[in-house]
C-alpha positions as CSV (number, residue, x, y, z in Angstrom):
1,X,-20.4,-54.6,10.8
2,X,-18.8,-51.8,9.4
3,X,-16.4,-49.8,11.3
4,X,-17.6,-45.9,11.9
5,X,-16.1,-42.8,12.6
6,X,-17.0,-40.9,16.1
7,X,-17.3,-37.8,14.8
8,X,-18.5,-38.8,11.1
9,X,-22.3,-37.6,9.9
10,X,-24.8,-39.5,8.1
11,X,-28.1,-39.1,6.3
12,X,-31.2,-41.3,7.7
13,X,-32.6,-42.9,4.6
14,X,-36.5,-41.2,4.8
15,X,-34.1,-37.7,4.7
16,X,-32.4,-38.8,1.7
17,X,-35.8,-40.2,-0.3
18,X,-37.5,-36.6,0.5
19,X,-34.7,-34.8,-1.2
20,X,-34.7,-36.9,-4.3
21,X,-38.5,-37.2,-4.3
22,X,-38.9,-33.0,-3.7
23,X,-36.2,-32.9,-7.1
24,X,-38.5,-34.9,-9.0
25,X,-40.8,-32.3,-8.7
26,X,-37.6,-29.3,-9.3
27,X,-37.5,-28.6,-5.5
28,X,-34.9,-28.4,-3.6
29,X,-34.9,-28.1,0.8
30,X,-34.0,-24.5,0.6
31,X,-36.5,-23.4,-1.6
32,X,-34.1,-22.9,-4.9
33,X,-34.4,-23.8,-8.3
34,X,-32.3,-26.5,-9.8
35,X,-30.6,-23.8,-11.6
36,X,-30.2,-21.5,-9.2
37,X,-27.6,-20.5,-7.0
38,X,-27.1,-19.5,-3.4
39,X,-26.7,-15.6,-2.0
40,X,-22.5,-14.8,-2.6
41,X,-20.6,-12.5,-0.6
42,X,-17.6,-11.4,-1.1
43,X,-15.2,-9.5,1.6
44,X,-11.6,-8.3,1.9
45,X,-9.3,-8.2,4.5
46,X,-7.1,-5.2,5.9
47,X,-4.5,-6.8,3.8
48,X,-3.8,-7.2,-0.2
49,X,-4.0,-10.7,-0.4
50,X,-7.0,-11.7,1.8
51,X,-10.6,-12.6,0.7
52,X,-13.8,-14.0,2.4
53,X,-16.2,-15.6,0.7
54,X,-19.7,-16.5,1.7
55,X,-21.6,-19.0,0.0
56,X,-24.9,-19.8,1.3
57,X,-24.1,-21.2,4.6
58,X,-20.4,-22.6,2.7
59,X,-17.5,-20.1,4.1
60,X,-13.8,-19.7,2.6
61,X,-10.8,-17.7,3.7
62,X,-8.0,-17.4,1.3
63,X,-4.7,-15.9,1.6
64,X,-2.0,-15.1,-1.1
65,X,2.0,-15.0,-0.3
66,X,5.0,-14.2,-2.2
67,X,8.5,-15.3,-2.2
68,X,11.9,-15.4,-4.0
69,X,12.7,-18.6,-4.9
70,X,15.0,-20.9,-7.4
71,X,13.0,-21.2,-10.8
72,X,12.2,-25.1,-12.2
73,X,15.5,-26.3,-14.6
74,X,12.8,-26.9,-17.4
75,X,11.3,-23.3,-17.4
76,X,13.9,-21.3,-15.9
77,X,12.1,-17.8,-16.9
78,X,8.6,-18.6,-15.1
79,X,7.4,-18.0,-11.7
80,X,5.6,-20.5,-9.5
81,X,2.2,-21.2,-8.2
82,X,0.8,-23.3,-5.8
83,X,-2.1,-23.9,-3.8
84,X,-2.5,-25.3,-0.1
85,X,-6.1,-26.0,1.5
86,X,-6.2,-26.3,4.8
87,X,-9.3,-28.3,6.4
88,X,-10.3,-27.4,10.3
89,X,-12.8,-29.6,12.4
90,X,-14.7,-26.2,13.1
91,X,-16.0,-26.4,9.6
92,X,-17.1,-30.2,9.6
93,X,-17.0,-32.7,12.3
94,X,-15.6,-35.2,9.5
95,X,-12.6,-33.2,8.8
96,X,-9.6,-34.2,11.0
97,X,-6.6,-32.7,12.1
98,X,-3.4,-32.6,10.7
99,X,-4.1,-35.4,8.2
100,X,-5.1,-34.8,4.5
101,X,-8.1,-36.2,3.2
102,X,-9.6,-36.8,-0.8
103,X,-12.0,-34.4,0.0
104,X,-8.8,-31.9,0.6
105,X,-6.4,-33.5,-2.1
106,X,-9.5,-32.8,-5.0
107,X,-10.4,-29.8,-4.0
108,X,-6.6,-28.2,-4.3
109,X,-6.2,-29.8,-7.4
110,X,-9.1,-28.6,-8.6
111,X,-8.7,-25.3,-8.2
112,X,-4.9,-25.5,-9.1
113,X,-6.1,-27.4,-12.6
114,X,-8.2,-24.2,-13.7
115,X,-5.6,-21.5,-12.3
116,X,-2.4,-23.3,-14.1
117,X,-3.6,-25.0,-17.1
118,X,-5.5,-21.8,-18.3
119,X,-2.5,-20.0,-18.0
120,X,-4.5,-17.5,-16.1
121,X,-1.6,-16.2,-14.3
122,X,1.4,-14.7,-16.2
123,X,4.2,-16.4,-14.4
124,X,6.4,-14.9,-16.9
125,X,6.3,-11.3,-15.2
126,X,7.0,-13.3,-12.2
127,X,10.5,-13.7,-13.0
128,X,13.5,-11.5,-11.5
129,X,17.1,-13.0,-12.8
130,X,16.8,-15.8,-15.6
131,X,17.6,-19.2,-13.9
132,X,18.3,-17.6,-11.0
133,X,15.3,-15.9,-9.0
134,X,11.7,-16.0,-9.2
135,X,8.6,-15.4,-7.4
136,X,6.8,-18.0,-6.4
137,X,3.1,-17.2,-5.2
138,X,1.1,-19.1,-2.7
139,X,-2.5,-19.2,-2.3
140,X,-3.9,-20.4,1.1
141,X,-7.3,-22.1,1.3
142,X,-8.5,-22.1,4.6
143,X,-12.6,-23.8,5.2
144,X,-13.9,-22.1,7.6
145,X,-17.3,-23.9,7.3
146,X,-18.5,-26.6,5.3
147,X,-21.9,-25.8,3.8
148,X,-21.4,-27.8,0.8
149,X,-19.9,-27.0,-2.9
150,X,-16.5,-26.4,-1.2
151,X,-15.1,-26.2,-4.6
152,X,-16.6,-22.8,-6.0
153,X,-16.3,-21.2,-2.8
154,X,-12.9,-22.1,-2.8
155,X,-12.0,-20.9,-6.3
156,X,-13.9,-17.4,-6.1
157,X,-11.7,-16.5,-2.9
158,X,-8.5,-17.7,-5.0
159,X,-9.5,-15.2,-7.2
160,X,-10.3,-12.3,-5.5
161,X,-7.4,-12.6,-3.7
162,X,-5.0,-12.8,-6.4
163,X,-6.7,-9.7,-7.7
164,X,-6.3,-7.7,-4.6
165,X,-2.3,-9.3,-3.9
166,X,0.8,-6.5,-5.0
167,X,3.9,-8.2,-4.5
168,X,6.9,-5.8,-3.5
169,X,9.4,-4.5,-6.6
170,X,12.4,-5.6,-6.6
171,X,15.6,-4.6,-8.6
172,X,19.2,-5.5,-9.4
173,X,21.8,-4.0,-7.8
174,X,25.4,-4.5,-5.9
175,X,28.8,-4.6,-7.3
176,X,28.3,-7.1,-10.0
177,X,24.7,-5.9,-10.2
178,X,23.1,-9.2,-9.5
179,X,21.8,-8.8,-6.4
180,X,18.2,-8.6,-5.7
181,X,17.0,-5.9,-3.5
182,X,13.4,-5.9,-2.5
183,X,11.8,-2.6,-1.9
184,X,9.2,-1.7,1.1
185,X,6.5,-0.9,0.6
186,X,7.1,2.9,1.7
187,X,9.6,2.8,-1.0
188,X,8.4,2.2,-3.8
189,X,4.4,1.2,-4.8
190,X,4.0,-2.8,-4.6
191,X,2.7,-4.5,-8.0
192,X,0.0,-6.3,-9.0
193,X,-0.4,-9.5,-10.2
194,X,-1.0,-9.8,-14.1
195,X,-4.3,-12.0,-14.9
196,X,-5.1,-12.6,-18.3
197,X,-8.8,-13.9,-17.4
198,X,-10.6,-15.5,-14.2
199,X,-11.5,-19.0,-14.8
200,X,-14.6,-19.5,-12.5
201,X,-15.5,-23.4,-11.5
202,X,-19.4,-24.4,-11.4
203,X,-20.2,-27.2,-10.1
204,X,-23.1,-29.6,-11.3
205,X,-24.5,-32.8,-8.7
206,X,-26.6,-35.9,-10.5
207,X,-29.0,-36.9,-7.4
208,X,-31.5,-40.6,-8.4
209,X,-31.8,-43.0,-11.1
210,X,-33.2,-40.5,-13.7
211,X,-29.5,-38.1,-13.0
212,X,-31.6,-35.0,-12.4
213,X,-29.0,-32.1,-12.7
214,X,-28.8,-29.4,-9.9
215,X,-26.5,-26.1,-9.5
216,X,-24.3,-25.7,-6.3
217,X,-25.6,-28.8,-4.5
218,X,-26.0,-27.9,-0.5
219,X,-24.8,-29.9,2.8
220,X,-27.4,-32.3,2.4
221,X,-27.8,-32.7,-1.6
222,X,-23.9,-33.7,-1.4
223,X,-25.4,-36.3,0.9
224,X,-27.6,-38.3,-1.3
225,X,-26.0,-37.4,-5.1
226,X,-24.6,-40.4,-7.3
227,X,-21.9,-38.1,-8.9
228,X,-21.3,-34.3,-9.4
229,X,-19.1,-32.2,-12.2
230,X,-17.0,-29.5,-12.3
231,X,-16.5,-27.1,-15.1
232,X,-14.2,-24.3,-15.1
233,X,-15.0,-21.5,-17.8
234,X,-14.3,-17.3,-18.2
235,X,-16.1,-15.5,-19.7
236,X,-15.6,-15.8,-23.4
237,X,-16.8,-19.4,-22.8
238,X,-13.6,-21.0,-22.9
239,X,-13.6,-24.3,-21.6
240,X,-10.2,-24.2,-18.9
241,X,-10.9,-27.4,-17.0
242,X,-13.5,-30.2,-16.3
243,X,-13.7,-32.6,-13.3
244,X,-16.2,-35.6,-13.0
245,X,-16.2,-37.4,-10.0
246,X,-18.3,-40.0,-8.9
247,X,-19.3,-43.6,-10.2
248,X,-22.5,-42.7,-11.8
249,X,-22.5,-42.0,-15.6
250,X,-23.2,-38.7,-17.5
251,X,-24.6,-38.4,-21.0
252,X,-22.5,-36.4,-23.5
253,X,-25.9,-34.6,-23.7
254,X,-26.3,-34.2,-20.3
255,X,-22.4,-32.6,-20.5
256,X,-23.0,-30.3,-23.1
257,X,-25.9,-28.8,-21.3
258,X,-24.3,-28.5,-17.8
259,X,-21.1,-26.8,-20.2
260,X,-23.9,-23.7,-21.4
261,X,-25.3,-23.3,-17.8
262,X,-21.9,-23.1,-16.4
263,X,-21.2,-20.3,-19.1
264,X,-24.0,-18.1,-18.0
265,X,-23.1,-18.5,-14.0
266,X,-19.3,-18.2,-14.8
267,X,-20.2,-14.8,-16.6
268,X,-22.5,-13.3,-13.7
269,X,-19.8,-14.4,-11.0
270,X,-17.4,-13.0,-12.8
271,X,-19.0,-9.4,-13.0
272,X,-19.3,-9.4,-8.8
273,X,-16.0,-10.7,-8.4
274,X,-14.4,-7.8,-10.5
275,X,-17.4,-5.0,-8.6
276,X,-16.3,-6.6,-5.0
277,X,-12.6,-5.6,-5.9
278,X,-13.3,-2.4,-7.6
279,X,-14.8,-1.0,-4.6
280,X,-12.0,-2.9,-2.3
281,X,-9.4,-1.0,-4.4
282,X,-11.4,2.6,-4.3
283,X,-11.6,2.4,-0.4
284,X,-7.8,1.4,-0.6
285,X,-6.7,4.5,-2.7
286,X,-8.9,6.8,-0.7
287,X,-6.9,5.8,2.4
288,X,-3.8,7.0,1.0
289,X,-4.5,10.6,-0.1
290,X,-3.1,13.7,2.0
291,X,-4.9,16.3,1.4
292,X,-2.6,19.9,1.9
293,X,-3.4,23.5,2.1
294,X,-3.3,25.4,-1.1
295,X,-0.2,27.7,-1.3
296,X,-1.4,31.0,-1.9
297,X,0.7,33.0,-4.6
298,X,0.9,36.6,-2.8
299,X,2.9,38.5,-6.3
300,X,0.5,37.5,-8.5
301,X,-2.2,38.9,-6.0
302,X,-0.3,42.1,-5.6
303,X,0.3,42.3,-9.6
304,X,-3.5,41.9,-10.4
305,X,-4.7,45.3,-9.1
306,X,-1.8,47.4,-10.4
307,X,-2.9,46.6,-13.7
308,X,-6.3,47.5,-13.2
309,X,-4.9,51.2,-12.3
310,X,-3.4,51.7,-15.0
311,X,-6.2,50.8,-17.1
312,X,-8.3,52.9,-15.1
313,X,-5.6,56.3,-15.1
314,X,-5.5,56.1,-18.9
315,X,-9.4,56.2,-19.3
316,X,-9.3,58.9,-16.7
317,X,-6.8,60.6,-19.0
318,X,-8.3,60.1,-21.9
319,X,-11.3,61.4,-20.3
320,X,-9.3,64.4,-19.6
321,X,-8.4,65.1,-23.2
322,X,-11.9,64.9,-24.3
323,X,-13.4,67.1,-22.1
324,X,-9.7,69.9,-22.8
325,X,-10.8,69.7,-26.7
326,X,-14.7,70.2,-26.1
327,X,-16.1,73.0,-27.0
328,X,-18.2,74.8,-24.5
329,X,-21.6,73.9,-25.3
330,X,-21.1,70.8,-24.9
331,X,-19.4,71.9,-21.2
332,X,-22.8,71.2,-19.3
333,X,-23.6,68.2,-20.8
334,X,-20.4,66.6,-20.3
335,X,-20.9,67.5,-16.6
336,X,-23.9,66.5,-16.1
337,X,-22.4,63.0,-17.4
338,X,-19.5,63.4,-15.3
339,X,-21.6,63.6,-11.9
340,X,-24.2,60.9,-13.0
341,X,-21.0,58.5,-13.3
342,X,-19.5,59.9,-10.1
343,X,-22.8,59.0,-8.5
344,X,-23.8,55.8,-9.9
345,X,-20.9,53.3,-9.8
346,X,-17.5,53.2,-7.8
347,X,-14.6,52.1,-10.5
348,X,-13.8,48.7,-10.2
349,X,-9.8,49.0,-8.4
350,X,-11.1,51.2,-5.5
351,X,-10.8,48.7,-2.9
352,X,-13.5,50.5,-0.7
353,X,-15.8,51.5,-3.5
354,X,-17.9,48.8,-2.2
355,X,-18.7,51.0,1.1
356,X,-19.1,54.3,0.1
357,X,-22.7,55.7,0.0
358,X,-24.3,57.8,-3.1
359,X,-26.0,60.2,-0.4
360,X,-22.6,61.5,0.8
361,X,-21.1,61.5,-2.8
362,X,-23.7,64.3,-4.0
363,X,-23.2,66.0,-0.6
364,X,-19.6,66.5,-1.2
365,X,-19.6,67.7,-4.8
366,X,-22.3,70.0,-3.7
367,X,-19.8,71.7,-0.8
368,X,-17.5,71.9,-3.2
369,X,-19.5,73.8,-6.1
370,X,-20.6,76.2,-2.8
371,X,-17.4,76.4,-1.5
372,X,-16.0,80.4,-1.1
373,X,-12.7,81.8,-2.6
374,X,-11.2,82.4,1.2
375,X,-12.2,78.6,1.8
376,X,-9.9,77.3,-1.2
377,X,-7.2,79.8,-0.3
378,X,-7.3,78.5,3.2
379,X,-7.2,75.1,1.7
380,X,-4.4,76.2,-0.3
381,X,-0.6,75.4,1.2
382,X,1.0,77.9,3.2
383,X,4.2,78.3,1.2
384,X,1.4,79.3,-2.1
385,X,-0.5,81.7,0.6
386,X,2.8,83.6,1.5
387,X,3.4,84.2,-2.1
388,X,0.1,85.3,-3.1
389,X,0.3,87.7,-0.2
390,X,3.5,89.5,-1.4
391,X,2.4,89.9,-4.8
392,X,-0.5,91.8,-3.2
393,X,1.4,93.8,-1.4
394,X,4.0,94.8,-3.9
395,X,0.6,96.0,-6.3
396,X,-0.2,98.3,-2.8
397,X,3.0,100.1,-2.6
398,X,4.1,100.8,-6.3
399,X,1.2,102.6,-7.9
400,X,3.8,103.5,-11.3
401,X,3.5,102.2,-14.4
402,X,7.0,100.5,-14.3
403,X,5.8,98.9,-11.5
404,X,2.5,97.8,-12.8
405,X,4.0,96.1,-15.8
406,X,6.7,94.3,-13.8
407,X,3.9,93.2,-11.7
408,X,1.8,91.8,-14.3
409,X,5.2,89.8,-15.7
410,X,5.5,88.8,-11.9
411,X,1.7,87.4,-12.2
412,X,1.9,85.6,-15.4
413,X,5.1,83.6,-14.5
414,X,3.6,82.7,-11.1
415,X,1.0,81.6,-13.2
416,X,3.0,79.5,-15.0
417,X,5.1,77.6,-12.5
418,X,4.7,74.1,-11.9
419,X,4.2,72.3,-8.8
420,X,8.4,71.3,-8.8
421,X,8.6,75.8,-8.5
422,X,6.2,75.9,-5.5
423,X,8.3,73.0,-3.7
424,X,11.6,75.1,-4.2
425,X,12.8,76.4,-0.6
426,X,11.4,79.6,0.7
427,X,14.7,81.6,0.7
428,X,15.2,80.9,-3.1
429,X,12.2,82.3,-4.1
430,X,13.0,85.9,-2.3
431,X,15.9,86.1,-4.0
432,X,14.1,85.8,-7.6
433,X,11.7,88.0,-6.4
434,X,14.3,90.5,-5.4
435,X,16.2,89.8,-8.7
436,X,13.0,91.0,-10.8
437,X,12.1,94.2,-9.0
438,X,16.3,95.1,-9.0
439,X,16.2,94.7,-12.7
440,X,13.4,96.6,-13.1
């Protein structure tokens, strides 16, 4: 009798003839087509490095390391890679504990086979001293449950975390300049990984006598097939690695055929794999931006509206020249023009024009036009009212001619000062008046 396993699973035969009599007719248990395959999903970690994969009801963790390390004597300017898979009895009651199985040993070679021989690393960029230092990466393959196709669960979560991984810089420094000094993080910005291409494994199960071909074979099609295939393709259709297991023969027919399906599904897991870690590295960059407070410039503020009055004092005086050369029929009309723009629009530096009212505007120029001559003495200084009173009194007293003439003179060069004359101090302007009527 043979010997079994406490904790192994088997299939009852009348199980195993429904699901190769339902393929006859291209069914499968979960309703799929032979071609088709399950729902993928694809999640990141709070780390770079870490991925999640969901396949149907198949779930991988992976996890990517980095370390310095002695390059290999034959290729002394190439980094390392290497893949470890680690198998829990959570995922399947036939896994054991701390002992490696074929199921394990296959599956890391596997997915090592399609990562190493395509070159689909550059190990080259992974080196840091010739012969001396190198990174070596690590990728960690942890089943978390076993759904079945363990193999291209495994191999997309390699891949999306090798695409999300940034190892730390590094540089040469010390007395002799050798020595490696490894950055944080908060240093310096870690890098990423160079990949030439993503090499995508599909696997292919052969269930019965007649080999009928099926996609990403479940729990219980791994159960009752005679043989499965592996292909490993990118997208330009480049053949990276092929695995057949299994004692049952495959048709070079049969080969080629599973080689164009495996094309197609490499190219349309390859376009989520490369979405789930766009949007992984958006959400990363957007948790790094500090947003600050604009610095506001106050010069160029306070140069802005200085430059607007000067534009606006030379149109005033131009405005002045114009109306000093008119001639006086045209006096009216200018006026008229004059208190239509007064009233319409405020000029554009005033910084309260926006509050003043057209109402009061025409009330105002109309006081003024009414306004009396003792109002705009009154409004006059007191300095300039003192001096207009004098003169009247000197015309009082002296009736003579003498006096009337010198008088007049008196009139027309008070006429003529400027403002700088009526600023002069009082007791100055006595002493010219005195001066004048002495000399006289």
């Amino acid at each position: 009798m043979e010997q079994r396993l406490p904790n192994s699973w088997r299939m009852t035969v009348n199980d195993k003839n429904f699901i190769q009599t339902a393929l006859l007719s291209d069914l499968r248990t979960d309703g799929r087509g032979p071609f088709d395959y399950r729902n993928l999903t694809i999640q990141f970690g709070s780390e770079d490095g870490s991925s999640e994969v969901q396949l149907g009801q198949t779930r991988v963790m992976g996890f990517v390391t980095s370390q310095l390390v002695q390059p290999y004597r034959d290729r002394p300017n190439e980094g390392t890679l290497a893949i470890f898979t680690e198998f829990s009895p959570m995922a399947d009651p036939s896994f054991e504990v701390g002992r490696t199985g074929e199921s394990a040993v296959e599956l890391g070679r596997i997915v090592d086979r399609g990562l190493r021989e395509s070159r689909a690393i550059d190990t080259e960029s992974l080196c840091v001293v010739a012969g001396k230092w190198v990174w070596s990466i690590r990728i960690d393959l942890h089943i978390l449950d076993n759904g079945g196709n363990l193999v291209d669960a495994a191999n997309i979560a390699a891949l999306a975390a090798l695409l999300t991984f940034r190892r730390p810089e590094c540089t040469l420094g010390g007395e002799d300049g050798q020595a490696v000094i490894i950055h944080p993080p908060e240093v310096r910005e870690p890098l990423p990984l160079i990949v030439h291409h993503l090499p995508v494994a599909v696997t292919f199960a052969f269930i019965g006598n007649e080999s009928r071909v099926i996609v990403d074979p479940s729990h219980f099609e791994e159960a009752v097939m005679g043989g499965k295939l592996t292909a490993t393709l990118n997208t330009n259709g480049d053949v990276c690695a092929i695995q057949k297991a299994g004692g049952e023969g495959v048709m070079q027919s049969v080969v080629m055929q599973c080689l164009r399906i495996a094309s197609v599904k490499a190219a349309d897991i390859t376009g989520k794999i490369r979405k789930a870690v766009e949007s992984y590295k958006t959400k990363r960059d957007l948790k790094k931006i500090k947003r600050h407070p604009d610095s506001v410039d106050i010069s160029k503020d306070m140069e802005k509206p200085e430059l607007k009055i000067e534009k606006t004092s030379a149109r005033q005086s131009d405005d002045m020249e114009i109306e000093s050369h008119s001639s006086k029929k045209d006096e009216r009309s200018l006026r008229d023009s004059k208190h239509k723009a007064v009233i319409g629009g405020p000029s554009s530096w005033d910084p309260y024009s926006k509050v003043a009212d057209a109402d009061e505007l025409k009330a105002s120029l109309a006081t003024q036009a009414i306004a009396s001559p003792d109002q705009k003495m009154d409004a006059m200084p007191p300095e300039q009212q003192q001096l207009n009173v004098m003169d009247q009194s000197l015309r009082d007293a002296d009736a003579s001619p003498s006096l009337s003439v010198a008088a007049r003179a008196g009139e027309e060069k008070n006429k003529a000062k400027t403002l700088l004359d009526a600023m002069k101090p009082k007791h100055k302007r006595k002493k010219k008046n005195l001066s004048n009527s002495d000399g006289s």
